[in-house]
PyMOL commands that place a pseudoatom at each C-alpha (Angstrom):
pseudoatom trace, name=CA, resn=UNK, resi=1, chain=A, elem=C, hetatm=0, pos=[172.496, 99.201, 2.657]
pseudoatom trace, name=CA, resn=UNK, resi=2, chain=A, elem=C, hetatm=0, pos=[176.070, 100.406, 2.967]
pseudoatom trace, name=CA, resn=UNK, resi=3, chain=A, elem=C, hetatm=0, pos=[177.063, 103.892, 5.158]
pseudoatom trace, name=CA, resn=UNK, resi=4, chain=A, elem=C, hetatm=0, pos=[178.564, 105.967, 3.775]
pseudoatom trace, name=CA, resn=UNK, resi=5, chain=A, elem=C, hetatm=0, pos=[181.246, 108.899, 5.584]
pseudoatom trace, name=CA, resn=UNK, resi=6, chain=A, elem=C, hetatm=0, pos=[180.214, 112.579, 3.664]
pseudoatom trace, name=CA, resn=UNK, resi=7, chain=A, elem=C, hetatm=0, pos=[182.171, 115.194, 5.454]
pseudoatom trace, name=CA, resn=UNK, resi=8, chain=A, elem=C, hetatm=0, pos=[180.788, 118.777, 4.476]
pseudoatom trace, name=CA, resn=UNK, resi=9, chain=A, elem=C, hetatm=0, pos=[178.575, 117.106, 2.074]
pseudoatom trace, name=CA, resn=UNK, resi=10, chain=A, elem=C, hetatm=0, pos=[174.947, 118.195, 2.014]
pseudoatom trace, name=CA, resn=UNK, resi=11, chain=A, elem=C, hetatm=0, pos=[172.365, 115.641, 1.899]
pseudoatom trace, name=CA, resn=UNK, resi=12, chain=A, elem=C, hetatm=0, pos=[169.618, 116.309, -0.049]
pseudoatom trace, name=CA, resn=UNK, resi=13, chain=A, elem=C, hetatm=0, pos=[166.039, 114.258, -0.794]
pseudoatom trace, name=CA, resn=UNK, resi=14, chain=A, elem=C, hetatm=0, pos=[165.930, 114.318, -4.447]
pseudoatom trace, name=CA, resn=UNK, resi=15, chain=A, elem=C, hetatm=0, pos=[161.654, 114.653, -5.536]
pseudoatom trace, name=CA, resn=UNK, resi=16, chain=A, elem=C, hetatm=0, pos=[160.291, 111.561, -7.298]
pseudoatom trace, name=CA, resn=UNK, resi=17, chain=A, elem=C, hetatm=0, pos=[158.384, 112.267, -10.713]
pseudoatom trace, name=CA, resn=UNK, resi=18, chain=A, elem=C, hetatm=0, pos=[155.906, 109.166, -12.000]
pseudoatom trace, name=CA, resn=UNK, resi=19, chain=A, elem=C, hetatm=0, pos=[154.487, 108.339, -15.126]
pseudoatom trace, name=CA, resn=UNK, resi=20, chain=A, elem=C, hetatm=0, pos=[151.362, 105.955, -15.344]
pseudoatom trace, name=CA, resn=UNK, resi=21, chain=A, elem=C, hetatm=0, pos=[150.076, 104.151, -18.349]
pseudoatom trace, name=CA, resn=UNK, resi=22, chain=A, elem=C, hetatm=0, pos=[148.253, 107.407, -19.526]
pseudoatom trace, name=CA, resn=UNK, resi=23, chain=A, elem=C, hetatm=0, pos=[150.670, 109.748, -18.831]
pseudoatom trace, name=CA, resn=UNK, resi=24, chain=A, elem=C, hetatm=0, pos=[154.246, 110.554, -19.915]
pseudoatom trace, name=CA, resn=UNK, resi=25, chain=A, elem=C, hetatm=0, pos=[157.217, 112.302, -18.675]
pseudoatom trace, name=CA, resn=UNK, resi=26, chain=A, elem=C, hetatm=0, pos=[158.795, 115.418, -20.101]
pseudoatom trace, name=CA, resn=UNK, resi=27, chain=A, elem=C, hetatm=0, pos=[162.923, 115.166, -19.471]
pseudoatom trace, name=CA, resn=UNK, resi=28, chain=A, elem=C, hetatm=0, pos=[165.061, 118.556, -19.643]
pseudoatom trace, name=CA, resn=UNK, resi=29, chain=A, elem=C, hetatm=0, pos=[168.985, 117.893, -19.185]
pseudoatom trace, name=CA, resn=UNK, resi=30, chain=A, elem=C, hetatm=0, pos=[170.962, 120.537, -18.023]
pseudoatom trace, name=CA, resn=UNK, resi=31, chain=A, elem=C, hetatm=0, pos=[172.836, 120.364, -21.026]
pseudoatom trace, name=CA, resn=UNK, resi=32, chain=A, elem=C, hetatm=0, pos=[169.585, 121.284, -23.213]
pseudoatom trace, name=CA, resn=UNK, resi=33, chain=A, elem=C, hetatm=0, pos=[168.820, 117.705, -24.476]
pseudoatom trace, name=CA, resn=UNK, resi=34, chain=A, elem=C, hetatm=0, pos=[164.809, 116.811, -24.031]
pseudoatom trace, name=CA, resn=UNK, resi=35, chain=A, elem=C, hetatm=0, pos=[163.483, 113.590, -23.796]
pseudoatom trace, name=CA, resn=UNK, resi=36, chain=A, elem=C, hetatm=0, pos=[159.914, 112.122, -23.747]
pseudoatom trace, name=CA, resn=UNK, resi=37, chain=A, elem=C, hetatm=0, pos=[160.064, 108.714, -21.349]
pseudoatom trace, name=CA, resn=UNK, resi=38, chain=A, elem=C, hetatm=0, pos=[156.275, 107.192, -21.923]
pseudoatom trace, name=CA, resn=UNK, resi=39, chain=A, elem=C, hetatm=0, pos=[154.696, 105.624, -18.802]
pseudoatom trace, name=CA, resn=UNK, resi=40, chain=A, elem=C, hetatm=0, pos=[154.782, 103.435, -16.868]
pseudoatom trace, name=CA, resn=UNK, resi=41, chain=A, elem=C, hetatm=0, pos=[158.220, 105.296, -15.553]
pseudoatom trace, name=CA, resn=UNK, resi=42, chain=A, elem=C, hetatm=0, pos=[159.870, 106.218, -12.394]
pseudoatom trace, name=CA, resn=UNK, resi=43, chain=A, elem=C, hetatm=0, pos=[162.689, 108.889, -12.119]
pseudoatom trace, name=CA, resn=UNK, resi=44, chain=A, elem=C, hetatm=0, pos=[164.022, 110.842, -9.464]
pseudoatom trace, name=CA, resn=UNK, resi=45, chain=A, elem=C, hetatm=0, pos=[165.007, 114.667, -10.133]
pseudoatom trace, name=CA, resn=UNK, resi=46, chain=A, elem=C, hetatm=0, pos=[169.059, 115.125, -9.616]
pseudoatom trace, name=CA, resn=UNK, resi=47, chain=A, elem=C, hetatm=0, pos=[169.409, 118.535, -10.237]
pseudoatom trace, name=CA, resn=UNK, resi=48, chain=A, elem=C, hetatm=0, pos=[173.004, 118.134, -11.268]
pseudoatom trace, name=CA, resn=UNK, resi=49, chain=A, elem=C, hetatm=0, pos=[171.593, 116.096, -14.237]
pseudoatom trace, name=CA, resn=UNK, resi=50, chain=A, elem=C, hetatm=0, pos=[168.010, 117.756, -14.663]
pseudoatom trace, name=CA, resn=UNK, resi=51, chain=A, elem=C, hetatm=0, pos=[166.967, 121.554, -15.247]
pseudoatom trace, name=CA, resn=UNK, resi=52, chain=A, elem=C, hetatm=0, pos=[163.178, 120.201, -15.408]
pseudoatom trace, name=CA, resn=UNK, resi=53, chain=A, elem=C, hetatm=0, pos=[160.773, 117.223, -15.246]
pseudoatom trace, name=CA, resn=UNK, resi=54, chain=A, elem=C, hetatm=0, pos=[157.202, 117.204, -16.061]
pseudoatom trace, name=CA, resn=UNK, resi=55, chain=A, elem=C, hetatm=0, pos=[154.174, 114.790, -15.545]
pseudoatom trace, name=CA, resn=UNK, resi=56, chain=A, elem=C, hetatm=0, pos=[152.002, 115.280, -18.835]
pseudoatom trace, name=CA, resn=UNK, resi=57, chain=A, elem=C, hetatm=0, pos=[149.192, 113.321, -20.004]
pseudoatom trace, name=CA, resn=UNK, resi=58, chain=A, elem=C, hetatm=0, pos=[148.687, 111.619, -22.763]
pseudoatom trace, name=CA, resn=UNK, resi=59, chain=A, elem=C, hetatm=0, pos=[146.365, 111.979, -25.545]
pseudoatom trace, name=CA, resn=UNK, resi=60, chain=A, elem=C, hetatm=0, pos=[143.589, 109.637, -25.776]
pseudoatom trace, name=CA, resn=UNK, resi=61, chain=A, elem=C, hetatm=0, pos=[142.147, 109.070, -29.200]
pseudoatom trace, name=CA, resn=UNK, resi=62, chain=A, elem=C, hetatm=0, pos=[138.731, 106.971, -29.579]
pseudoatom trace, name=CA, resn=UNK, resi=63, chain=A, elem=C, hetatm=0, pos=[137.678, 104.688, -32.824]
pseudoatom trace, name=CA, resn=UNK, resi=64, chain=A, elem=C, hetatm=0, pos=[136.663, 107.712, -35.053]
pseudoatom trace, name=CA, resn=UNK, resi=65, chain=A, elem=C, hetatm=0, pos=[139.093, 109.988, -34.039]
pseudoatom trace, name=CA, resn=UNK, resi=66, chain=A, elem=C, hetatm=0, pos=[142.214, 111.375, -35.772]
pseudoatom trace, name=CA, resn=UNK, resi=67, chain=A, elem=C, hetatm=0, pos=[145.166, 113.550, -34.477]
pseudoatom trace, name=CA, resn=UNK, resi=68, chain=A, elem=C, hetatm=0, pos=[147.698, 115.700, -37.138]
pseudoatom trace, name=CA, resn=UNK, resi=69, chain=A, elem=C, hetatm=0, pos=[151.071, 115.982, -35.282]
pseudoatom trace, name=CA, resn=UNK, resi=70, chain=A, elem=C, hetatm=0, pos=[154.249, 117.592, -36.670]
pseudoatom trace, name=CA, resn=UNK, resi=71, chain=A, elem=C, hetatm=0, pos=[157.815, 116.846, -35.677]
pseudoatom trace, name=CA, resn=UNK, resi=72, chain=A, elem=C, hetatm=0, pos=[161.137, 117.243, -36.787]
pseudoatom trace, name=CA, resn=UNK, resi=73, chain=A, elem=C, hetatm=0, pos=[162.881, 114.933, -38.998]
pseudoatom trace, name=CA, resn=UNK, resi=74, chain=A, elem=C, hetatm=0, pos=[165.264, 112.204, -37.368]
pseudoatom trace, name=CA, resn=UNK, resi=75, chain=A, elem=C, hetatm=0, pos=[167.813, 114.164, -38.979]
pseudoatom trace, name=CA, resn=UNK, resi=76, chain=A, elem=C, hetatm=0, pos=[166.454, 117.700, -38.564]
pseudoatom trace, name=CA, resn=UNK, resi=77, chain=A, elem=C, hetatm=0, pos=[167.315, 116.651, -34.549]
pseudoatom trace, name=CA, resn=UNK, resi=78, chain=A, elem=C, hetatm=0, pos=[170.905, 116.656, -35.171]
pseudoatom trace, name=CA, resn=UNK, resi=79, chain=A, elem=C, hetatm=0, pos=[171.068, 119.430, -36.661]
pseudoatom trace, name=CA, resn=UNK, resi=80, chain=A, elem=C, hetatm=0, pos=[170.632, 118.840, -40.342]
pseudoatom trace, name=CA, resn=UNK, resi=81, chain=A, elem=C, hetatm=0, pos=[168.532, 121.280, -42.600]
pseudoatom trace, name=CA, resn=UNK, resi=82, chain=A, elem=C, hetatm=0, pos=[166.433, 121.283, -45.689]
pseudoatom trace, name=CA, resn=UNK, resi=83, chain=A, elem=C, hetatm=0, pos=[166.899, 122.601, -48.961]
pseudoatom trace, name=CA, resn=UNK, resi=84, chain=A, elem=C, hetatm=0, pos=[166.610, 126.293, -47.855]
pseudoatom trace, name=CA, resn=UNK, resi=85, chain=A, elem=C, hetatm=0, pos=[168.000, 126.151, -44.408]
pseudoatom trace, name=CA, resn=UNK, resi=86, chain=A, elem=C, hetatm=0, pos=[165.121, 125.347, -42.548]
pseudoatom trace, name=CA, resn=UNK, resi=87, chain=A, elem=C, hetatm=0, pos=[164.291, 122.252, -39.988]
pseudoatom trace, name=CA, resn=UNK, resi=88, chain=A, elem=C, hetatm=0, pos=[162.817, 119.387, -41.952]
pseudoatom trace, name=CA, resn=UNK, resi=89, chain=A, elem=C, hetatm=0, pos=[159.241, 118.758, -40.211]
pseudoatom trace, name=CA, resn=UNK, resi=90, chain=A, elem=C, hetatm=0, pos=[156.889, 115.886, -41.332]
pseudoatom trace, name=CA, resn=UNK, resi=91, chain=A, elem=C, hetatm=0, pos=[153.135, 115.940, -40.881]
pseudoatom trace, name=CA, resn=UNK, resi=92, chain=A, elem=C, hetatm=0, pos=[151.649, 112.361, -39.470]
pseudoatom trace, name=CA, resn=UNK, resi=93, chain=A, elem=C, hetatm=0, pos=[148.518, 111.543, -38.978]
pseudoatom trace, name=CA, resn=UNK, resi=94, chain=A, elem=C, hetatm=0, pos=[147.898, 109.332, -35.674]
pseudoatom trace, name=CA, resn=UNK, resi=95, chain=A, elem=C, hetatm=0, pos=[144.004, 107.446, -36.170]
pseudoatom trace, name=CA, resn=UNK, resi=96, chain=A, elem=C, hetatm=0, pos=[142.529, 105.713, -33.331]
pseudoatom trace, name=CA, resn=UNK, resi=97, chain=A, elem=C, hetatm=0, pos=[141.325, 104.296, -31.170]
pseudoatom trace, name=CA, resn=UNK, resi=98, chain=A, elem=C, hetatm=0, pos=[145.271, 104.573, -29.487]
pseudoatom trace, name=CA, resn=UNK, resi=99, chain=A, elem=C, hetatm=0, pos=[146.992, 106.464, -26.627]
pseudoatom trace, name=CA, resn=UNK, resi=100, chain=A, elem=C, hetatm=0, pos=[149.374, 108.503, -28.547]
pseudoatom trace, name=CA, resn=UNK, resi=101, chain=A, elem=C, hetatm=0, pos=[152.426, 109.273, -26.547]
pseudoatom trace, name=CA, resn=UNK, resi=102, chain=A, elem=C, hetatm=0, pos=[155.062, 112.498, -28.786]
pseudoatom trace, name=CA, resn=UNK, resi=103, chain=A, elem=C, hetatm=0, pos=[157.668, 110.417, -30.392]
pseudoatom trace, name=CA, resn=UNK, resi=104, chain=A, elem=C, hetatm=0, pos=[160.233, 113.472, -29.546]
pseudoatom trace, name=CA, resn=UNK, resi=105, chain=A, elem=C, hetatm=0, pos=[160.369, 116.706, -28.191]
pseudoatom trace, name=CA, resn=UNK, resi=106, chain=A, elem=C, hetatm=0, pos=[160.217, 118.283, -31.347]
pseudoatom trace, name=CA, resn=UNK, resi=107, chain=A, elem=C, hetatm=0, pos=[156.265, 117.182, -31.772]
pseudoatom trace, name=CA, resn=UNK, resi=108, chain=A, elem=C, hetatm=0, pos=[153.296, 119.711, -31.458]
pseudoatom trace, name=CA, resn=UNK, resi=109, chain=A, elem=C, hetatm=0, pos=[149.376, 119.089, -32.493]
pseudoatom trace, name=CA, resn=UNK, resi=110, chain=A, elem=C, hetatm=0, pos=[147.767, 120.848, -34.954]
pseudoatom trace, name=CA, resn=UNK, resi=111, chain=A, elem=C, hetatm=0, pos=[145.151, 123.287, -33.418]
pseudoatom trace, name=CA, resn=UNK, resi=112, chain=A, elem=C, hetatm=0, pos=[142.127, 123.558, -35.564]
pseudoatom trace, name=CA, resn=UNK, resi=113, chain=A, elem=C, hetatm=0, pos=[140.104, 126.505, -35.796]
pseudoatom trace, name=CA, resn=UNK, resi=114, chain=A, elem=C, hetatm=0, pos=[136.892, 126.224, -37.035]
pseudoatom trace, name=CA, resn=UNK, resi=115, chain=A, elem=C, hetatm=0, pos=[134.693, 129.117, -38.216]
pseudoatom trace, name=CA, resn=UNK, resi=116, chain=A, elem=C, hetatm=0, pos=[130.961, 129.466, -38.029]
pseudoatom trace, name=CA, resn=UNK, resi=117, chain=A, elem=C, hetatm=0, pos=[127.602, 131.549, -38.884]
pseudoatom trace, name=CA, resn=UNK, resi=118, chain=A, elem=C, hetatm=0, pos=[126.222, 133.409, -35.683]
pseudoatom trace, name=CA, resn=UNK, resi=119, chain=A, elem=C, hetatm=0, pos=[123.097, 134.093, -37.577]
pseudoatom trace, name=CA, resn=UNK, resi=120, chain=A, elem=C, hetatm=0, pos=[119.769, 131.814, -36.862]
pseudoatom trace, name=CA, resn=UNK, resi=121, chain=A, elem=C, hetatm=0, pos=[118.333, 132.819, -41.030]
pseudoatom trace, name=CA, resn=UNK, resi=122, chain=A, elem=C, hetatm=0, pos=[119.093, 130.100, -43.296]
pseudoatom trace, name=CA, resn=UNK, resi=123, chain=A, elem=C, hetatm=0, pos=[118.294, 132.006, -46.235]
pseudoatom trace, name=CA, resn=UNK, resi=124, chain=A, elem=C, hetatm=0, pos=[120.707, 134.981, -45.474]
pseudoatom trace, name=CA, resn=UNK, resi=125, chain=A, elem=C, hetatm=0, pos=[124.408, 135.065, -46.437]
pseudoatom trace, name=CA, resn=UNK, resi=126, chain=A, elem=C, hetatm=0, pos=[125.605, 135.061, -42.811]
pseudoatom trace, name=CA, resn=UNK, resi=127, chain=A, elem=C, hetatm=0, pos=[129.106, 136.522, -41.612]
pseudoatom trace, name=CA, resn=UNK, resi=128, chain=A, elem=C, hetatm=0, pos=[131.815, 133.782, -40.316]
pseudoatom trace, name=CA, resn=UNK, resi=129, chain=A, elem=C, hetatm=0, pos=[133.277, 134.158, -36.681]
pseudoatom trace, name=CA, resn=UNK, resi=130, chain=A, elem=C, hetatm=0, pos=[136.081, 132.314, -36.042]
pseudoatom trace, name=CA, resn=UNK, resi=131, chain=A, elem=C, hetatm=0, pos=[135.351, 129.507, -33.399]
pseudoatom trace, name=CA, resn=UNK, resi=132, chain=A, elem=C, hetatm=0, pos=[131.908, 130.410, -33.732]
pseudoatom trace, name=CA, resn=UNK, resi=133, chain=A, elem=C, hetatm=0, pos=[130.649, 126.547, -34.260]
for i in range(1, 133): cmd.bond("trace and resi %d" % i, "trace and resi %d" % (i + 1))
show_as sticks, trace
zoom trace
């Protein structure tokens, strides 16, 4: 190790953020850029470089399971747009049996809803409630 003379400086234990195989970590510059770093990964919080760091896990998909994701466009990141003006997003569909990890930032999962009959009469036109399954 090699000393170092700081006069006036402030020393400062900078917090240490880990990612395992299941997890991933969620990277926020200062500048505005986010980054996903998957796991296994190590990195220390420098608040000069980092507004904000996050441990998330990742989603685990079994044999018969599916997940629909949407994320920008490699181009729509830079700041190209479609036709109309608007961000290019593509729909993918991830099947397992996987650990899906978000490619980018820019990647959200679809939420289904599903709707239901509350009534027990199987002869009866029953009304739908949403989430009622």
């Amino acid at each position: 190790p090699k000393v170092i003379l700081a006069l006036g400086a402030k020393l400062i234990k900078l917090e240490l953020f880990t990612a395992s195989h299941n997890q991933y970590l969620w990277v926020q510059s200062v500048e505005g850029v986010t980054e996903i770093k998957p796991g296994p990964f190590a990195l220390y919080k420098d608040t000069s470089i980092h507004k904000e760091l996050k441990v998330l896990p990742a989603t685990n998909l079994t044999e018969n399971e599916v997940l629909v994701v949407y994320r920008a466009e490699d181009g729509a990141e830079k700041g190209e747009k479609g036709e109309k003006g608007e961000r290019k997003i593509a729909r993918h569909i991830i099947r397992g049996p996987c650990l899906h990890v978000p490619r980018n930032a820019t990647e959200w999962a679809h939420e289904f809803s599903w709707h239901g009959s509350v009534s027990t009469d199987p002869e009866g036109n029953a009304r739908k409630i949403k989430g009622a399954t």
